[in-house]
N, C-alpha and C positions, 0 to 999 in steps of 0.2 A: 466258281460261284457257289456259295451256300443257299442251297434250294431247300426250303422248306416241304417239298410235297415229296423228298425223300430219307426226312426226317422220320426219325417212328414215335408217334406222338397218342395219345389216347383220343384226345379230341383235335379236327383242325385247328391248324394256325390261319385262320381266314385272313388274316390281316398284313401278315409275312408273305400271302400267294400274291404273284407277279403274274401278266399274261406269258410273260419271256419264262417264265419257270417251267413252264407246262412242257413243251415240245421237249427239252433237255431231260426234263424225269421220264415221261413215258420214254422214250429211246432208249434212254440209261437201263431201265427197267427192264424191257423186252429184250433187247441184250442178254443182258446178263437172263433170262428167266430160260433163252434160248440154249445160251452156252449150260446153265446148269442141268437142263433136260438131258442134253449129253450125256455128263457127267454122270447122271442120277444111272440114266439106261447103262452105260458103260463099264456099270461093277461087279464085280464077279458074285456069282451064285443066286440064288433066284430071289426074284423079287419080292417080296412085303410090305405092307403097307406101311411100319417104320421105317423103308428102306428107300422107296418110290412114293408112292399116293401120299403119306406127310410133309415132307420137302417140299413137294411139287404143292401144296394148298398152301404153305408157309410163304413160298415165291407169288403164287397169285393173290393173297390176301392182302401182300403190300403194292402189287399191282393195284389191287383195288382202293388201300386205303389211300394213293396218290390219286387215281381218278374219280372218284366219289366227288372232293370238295370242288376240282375242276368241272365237272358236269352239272352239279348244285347250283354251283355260281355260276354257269352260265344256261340256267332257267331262273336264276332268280334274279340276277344284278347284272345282266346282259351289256357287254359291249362291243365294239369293234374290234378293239384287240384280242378281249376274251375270245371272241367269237371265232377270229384267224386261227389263235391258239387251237381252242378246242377242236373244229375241224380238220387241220392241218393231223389230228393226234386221230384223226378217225378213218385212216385210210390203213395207218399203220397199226393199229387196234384189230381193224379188220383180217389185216394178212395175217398177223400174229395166232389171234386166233381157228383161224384155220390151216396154219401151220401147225396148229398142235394136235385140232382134231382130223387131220387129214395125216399125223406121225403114225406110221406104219408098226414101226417096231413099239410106239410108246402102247399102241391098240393092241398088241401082242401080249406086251405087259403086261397089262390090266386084263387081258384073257385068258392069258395062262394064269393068271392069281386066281379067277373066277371059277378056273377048272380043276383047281386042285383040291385035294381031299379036305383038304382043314378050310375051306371058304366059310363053310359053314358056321365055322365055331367063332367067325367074325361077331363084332353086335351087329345088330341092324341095322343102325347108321351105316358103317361100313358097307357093309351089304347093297345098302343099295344105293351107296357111292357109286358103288364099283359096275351096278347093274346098268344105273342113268347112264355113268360113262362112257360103257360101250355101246348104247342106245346113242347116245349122242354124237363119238366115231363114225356109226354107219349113215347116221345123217347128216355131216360134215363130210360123207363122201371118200372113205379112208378105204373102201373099197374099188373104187374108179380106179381106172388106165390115169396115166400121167397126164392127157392133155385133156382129162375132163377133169382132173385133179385141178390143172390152172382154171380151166373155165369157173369152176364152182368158186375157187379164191377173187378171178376177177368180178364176179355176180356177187358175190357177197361183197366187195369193197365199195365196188360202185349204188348198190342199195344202201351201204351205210352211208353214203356221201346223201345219196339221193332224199331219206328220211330228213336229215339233218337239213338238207338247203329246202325242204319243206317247211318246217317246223318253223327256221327263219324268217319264211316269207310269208306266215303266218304272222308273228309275230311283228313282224315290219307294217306290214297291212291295217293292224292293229294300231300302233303304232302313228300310222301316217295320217289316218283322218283325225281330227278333231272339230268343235264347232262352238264358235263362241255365241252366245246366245243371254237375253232376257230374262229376267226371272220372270216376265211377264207372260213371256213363251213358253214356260213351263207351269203355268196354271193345270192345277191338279195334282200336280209331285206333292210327297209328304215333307217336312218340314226339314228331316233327315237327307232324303236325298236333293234339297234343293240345298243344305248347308254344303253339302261334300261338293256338288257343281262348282260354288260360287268360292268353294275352296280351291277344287283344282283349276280356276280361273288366276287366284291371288300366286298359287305358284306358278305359273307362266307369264306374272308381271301383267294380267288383264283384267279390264272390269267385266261388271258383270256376272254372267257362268260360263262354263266351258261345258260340253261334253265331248264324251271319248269313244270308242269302241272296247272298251274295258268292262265286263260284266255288270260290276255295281253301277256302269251309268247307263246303261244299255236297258237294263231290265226296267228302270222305273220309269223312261220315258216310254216305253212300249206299251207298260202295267197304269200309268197314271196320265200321262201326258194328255190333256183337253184337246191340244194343236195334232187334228189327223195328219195335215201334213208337213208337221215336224216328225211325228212315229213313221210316217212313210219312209223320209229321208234318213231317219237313223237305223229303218227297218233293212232298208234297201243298203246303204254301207258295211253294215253287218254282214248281211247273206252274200252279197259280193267281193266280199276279201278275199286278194291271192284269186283273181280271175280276171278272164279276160273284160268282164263288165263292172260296170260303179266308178263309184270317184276318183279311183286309184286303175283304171282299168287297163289291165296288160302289165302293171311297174312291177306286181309280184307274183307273174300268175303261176298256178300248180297245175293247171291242165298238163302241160307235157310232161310233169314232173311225173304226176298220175299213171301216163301211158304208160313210160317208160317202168314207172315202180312193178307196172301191172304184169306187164311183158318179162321184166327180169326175173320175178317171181315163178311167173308159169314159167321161163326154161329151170330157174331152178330145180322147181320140182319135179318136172322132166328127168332130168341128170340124175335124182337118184328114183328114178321108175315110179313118181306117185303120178298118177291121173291132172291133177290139178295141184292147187299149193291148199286148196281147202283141206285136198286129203292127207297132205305132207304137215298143216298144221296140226291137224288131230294126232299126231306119232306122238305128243306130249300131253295131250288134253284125255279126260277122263270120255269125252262123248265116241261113242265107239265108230263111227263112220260118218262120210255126207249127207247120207241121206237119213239118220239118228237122228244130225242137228236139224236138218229141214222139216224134219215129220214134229219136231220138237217146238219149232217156232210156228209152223202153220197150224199146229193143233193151240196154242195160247192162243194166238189170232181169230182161230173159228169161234173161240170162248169169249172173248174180250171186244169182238168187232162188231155186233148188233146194240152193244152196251156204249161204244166209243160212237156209232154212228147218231144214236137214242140224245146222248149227250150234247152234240152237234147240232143236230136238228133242235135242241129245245135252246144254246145258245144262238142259233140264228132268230128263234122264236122271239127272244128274250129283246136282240138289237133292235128287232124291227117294232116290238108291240113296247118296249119301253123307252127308247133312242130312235124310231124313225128308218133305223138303217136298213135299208133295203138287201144290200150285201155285202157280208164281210171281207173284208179281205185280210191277210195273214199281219199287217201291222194293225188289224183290230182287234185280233182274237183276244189276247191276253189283257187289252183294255176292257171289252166288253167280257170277258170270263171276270176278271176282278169286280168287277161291277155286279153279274150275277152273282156271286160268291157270298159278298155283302148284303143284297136283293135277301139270297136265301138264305144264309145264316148270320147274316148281324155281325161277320168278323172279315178283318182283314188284314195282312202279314203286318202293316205298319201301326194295330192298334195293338198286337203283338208285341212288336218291336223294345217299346220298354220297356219290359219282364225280362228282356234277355240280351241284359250288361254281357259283354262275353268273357268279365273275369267270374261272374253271376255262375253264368252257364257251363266254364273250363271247370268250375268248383262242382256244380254237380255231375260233370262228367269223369271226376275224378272220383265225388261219392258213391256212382254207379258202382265204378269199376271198383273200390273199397267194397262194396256189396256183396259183389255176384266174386271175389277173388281174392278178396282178403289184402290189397294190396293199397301203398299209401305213395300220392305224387306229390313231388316237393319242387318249388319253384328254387331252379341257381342263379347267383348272380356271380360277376365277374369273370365272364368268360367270356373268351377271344370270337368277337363277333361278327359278321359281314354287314348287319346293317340293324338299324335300331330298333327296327322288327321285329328282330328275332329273338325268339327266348328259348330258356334254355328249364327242362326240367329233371327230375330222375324219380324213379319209378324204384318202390325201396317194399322188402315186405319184414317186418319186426325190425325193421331197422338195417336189413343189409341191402346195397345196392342192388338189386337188378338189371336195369337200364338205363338207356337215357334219350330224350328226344330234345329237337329243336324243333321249334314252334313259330311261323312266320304266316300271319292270317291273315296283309292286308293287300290287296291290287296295288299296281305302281307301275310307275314307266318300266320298261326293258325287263319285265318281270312275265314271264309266259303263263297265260292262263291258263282255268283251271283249278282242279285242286288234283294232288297225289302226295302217295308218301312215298321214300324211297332212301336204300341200305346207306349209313355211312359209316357203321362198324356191325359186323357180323357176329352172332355170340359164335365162339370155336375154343379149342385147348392153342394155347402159343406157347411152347415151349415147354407144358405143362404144367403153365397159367390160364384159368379162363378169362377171355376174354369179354369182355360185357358186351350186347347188343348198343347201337346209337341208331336211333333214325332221325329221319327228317320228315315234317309232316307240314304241306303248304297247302296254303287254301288261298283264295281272292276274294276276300270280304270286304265292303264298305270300310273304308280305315275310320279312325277317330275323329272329330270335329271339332278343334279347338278343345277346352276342356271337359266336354262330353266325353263318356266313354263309347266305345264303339259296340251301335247296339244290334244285334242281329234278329233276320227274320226267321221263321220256323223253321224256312229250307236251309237256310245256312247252318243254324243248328243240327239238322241232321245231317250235314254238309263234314262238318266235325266232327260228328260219331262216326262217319262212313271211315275217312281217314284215321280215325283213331282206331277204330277195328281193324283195317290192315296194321297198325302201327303195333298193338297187341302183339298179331301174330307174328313179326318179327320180332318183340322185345322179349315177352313170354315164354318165346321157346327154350325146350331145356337141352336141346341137339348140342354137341360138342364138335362136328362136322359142317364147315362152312357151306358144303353142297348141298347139304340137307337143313341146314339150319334157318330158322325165320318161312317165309316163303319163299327159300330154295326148293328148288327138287319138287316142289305143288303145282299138282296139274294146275293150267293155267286156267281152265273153267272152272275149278272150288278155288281160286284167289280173292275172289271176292266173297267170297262167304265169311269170312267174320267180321268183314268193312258192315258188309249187309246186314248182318244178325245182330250189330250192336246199337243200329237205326233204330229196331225196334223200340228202345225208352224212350226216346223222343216222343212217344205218343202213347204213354201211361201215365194216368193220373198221379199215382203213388212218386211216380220220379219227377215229373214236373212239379209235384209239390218242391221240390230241393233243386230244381234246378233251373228253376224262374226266379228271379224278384226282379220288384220296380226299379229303378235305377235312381229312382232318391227315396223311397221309403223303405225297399226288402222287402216288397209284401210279394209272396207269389200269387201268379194268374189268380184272378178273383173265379169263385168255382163256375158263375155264369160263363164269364169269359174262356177257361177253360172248358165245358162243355159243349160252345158252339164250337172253337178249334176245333176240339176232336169230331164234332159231327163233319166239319168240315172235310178232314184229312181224307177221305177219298173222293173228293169233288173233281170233276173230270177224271177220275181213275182209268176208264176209260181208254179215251185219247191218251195219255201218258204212257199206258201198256202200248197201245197201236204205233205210236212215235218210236218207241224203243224197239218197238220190232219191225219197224222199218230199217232205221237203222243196222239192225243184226243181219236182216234178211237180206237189204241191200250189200253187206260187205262180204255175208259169206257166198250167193249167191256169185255177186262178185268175183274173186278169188275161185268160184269153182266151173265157170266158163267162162273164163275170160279167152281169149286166143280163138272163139268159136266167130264162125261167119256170123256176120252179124251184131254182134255183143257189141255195145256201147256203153260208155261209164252215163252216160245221161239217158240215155234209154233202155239199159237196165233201171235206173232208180227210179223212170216213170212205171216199170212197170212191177214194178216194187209198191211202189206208193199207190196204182190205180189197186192192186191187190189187196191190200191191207191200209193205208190213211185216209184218212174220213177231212181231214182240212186240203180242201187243194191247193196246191202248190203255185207259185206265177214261174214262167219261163225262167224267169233273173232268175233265180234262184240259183244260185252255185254251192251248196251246204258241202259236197262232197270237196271243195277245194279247200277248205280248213277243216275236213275231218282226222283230225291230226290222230284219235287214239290209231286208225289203220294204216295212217300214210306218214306220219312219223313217230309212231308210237310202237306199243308190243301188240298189239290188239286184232291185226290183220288175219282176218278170216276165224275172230276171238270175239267180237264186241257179243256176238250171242253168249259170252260168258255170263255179262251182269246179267239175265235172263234166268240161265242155267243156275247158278250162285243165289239167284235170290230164289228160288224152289228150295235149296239145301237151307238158304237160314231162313223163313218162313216155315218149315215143316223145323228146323231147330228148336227157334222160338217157340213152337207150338207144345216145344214138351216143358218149357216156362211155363205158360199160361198154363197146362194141367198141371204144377207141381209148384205155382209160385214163381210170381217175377223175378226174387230175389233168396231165392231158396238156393241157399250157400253149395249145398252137396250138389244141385245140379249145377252152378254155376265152377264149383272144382271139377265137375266130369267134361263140360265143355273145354274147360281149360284145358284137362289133361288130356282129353283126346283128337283135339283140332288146336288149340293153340302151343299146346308144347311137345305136341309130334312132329311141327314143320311139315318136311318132306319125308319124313323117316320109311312112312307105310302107304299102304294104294290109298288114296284119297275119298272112295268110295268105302276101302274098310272101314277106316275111321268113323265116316260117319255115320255107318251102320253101329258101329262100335261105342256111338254115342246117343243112337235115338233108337237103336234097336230091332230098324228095319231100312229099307232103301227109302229114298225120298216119296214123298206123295205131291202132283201138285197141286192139291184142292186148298191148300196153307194160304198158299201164295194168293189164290182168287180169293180166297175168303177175306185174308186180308187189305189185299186189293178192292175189296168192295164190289167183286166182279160174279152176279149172278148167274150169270148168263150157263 
């Protein structure tokens, strides 16, 4: 069989991949990557990194570039077969890999390289290839007896199964409710989102609207819907996917998936002598211990929660003295917060809306980044695509390639929510060719509406820079080491830091003037209109700080007593939220059963990263605003010292190495809107 995903190709053959292709390549692969480690370790005279450590990244790069477009397309074009495929390849993924990091003589290798005299006169890439490496050996357990050797292989297989048939029944969950519905019942939706309904109605062959649990339908019945208890019923589907309660109740639930994720974890990290998995997660993160990040999230809370509470209380004020409403409940909030919003500043995301065409807006997210880096994005055509979606660009500076991304911004069935970007070519030497960075950057925007163009609201626009600033620091980098290249080898709490630091345009006059217009006439935001946004953009800042560290507090708490008498996944997060959340919660409430960034994501006993990260780019930003938004030399020192060192250096150098001191977080509340 000619298999396409073991072709060596620049960019996927999306269209050649088969679900039957997938299980044959990976096997084929690992195979051989197994039999050549052999080989590699087996040669006479001592190792070098021409001899060992390059071979061995040449064999995992094409591992990677076969499972990239297989894991891509099954987050984005999801099917049954894919889906067999896929997971069938995630058990043997798993052993492989700790086969490798658990290779005793391979750990020798790489440490007798590290000990000998000349390590030194490595570059620094190398260096601290070689340093991650054997960091990454003794947490792969390469120092265990044999039979905890197995046990760590079988806790790592069955977690990677376990993430995966999460994420599914997430998806599925999603998926399964729908509701056809009135345009009459949706009195108060804006114009937009009552087109997209009665769109996704015509393609399921119904009259009428439809709604989904897909974000773009979800948000505007919450945000706009007159019908309380239509919001209730859409509220209440939402919070209960993948649980035992709602419409779908028990068909996909994550509760046991949870226990068990929680329990494999803490023996994990048992096996290699950390306390908890909180503490075993930190072995890779810049924050120095459990109780760093705890003192780190309860000290934002102390600052942000008399502000968040202040906020609450004046929107209950607000229901009751200009709506009647006695008492909110959680399918009100964001009806009655939109309503304040407009109350107090005269604006709202959908009078927004047409200023920001999102071919309008990709233009001046392109002219930013022209800006602040000298760099010019060009739109491709003719390339091998998976769905009509998708686009395709490349990132060029005087005219030579530097990278290149695909671009897929709209929700859709069998498409996982969300937004992320993620690797599908690495920049590295191949042979002693470079090879170019490719990423992928997906988002779930409102799609297009007949021949309207598809217009985004404020948050999805920064929804887009977020993504494109990780997409940066992978395309950007000028690493030649695949470990280290892009955000390889980056502590996982500065990961978010150049997603976050390139938010900040989004809410600068100077850039909005270029990266608004109307969407029939070009005019950008009228300066009225843009000076109430901006007065806006910390309205409830508040609650949105206290939300996110809920969340953080509840995973990493989580994660660092779990297995304790007592400890409950629901009675930790109540006592999480009576802690720090100012909106209460109702009992239904299952949010921890689709919290995929921890249960099937990377993010587990990590979500305090975006916290952590937005401190680093708010104190970045900050040396903007003293030196100019768009003042070139500093927007080359960012560049050169966080976007194209990758992994290369301690993640904390760097950014001392670019702002000229450790972080402060007074950036962050400041601009947060947080006096407190």
């Amino acid at each position: 069989m000619n298999n396409p995903l073991l072709e060596k190709n620049t960019l996927p053959p999306f269209s050649a991949i088969r679900p039957e292709h997938v299980l044959p390549a990976v096997t084929s692969l690992l195979e051989r990557n197994k039999r050549r480690v052999g080989e590699l370790l087996a040669a006479p005279g001592p190792h070098s990194w021409e001899s060992l450590i390059q071979p061995i990244e040449d064999m995992e790069d094409e591992l990677a570039q076969c499972w990239s477009p297989v894991g891509h397309l099954n987050g984005v074009l999801n099917s049954e077969a894919l889906r067999e495929a896929y997971n069938a390849c995630l058990p043997l993924l798993s052993e492989y890999t700790t086969w490798m990091g658990q290779h005793t003589a391979l750990f020798e290798a790489y440490r007798d390289l590290a000990e000998r005299g000349d390590f030194t006169d490595l570059p620094q890439d190398r260096q601290q290839t070689v340093n991650n490496a054997l960091r990454d050996f003794r947490l792969a357990g390469v120092a265990l007896p044999a039979a905890q050797k197995q046990r760590y292989g079988e806790l790592q297989q069955r977690l990677s199964e376990l993430g995966s048939r999460f994420s599914d029944n997430v998806l599925d969950a999603t998926n399964a409710w729908s509701k056809p519905v009135t345009a009459e019942q949706l009195a108060g939706l804006p114009d937009t989102a009552l087109a997209s309904a009665r769109q996704a109605a015509e393609q399921k062959g119904l009259d009428g609207c439809l709604l989904t649990l897909e974000y773009p339908s979800v948000y505007p019945v919450l945000t706009y819907c007159n019908d309380r208890d239509l919001r209730q019923e859409v509220y209440m589907a939402n919070v209960t996917r993948a649980s035992e309660l709602g419409p779908d109740a028990g068909r996909f639930d994550n509760s046991d998936l949870i226990t068990e994720i929680l329990g494999l974890r803490q023996e994990l990290a048992g096996l290699l002598d950390f306390a908890s998995y909180a503490e075993l997660s930190l072995a890779t993160k810049m924050a120095e211990s459990p109780s760093h990040v705890i003192e780190f999230l309860t000290q934002l809370a102390a600052r942000s929660r008399p502000q968040a509470q202040q906020e609450w209380r004046e929107l209950c004020e607000f229901a009751a003295a200009e709506h009647g409403l006695d008492e909110l409940k959680p399918w009100d909030v964001a009806y009655y917060s939109e309503k304040q919003r407009q109350a107090t500043f005269q604006v709202s995301q959908e009078e927004i809306r047409p200023y920001l065409p999102v071919n309008r807006v990709l233009a001046g997210l392109f002219e930013v980044v022209q800006r602040l880096y000298g760099l010019q994005v060009e739109e491709l055509s003719g390339f091998d695509s998976y769905h009509p979606d998708a686009r395709l660009f490349e990132i060029r500076q005087d005219g030579v390639a530097l990278a290149r991304f695909y671009l897929d911004l709209y929700a859709r069935a069998h498409k996982q929510g969300g937004a992320w970007m993620d690797s599908c070519r690495v920049r590295r030497l191949d042979d002693g060719k470079l090879q170019l960075p490719v990423a992928y950057l997906v988002c779930n925007f409102t799609a297009p509406v007949g021949d309207q163009p598809a217009l985004l609201t404020a948050n999805e626009m920064t929804t887009l820079f977020h993504e494109f600033g990780h997409g940066l620091h992978h395309m950007l980098t000028q690493q030649q080491v695949a470990a280290v290249s892009g955000i390889n080898g980056v502590a996982w709490d500065a990961v978010e830091l150049p997603s976050q630091f390139l938010e900040n345009w989004c809410h600068q006059p100077e850039a909005l003037s270029f990266i608004s217009g109307h969407m029939t006439t070009g005019e950008p935001l009228p300066e009225a209109l843009l000076e109430r946004m901006l007065a806006a953009k910390n309205f409830q800042s508040g609650m949105q700080m206290v939300r996110q560290l809920e969340f953080a507090l509840f995973d990493f708490r989580l994660h660092q007593l779990w297995g304790q008498p007592e400890v409950t996944v629901e009675g930790l997060l109540n006592d999480v939220r009576a802690e720090v959340a100012v909106i209460p919660a109702i009992p239904e409430n299952r949010f921890q059963n689709s919290f995929g960034h921890i249960f099937g994501g990377g993010y587990a006993a990590g979500y305090y990263s975006y916290k952590w990260a937005e401190v680093l780019s708010a104190d970045a930003f900050s040396r903007f605003e003293e030196e100019g938004i768009f003042n070139p030399h500093t927007g080359m020192e960012f560049r050169r010292h966080i976007l194209e060192a990758g992994g290369s250096q301690d993640a904390m150098d760097l950014f001392v190495s670019f702002r000229g001191r450790e972080p402060d977080i007074e950036p962050l509340l400041h601009h947060s809107g947080i006096t407190a």
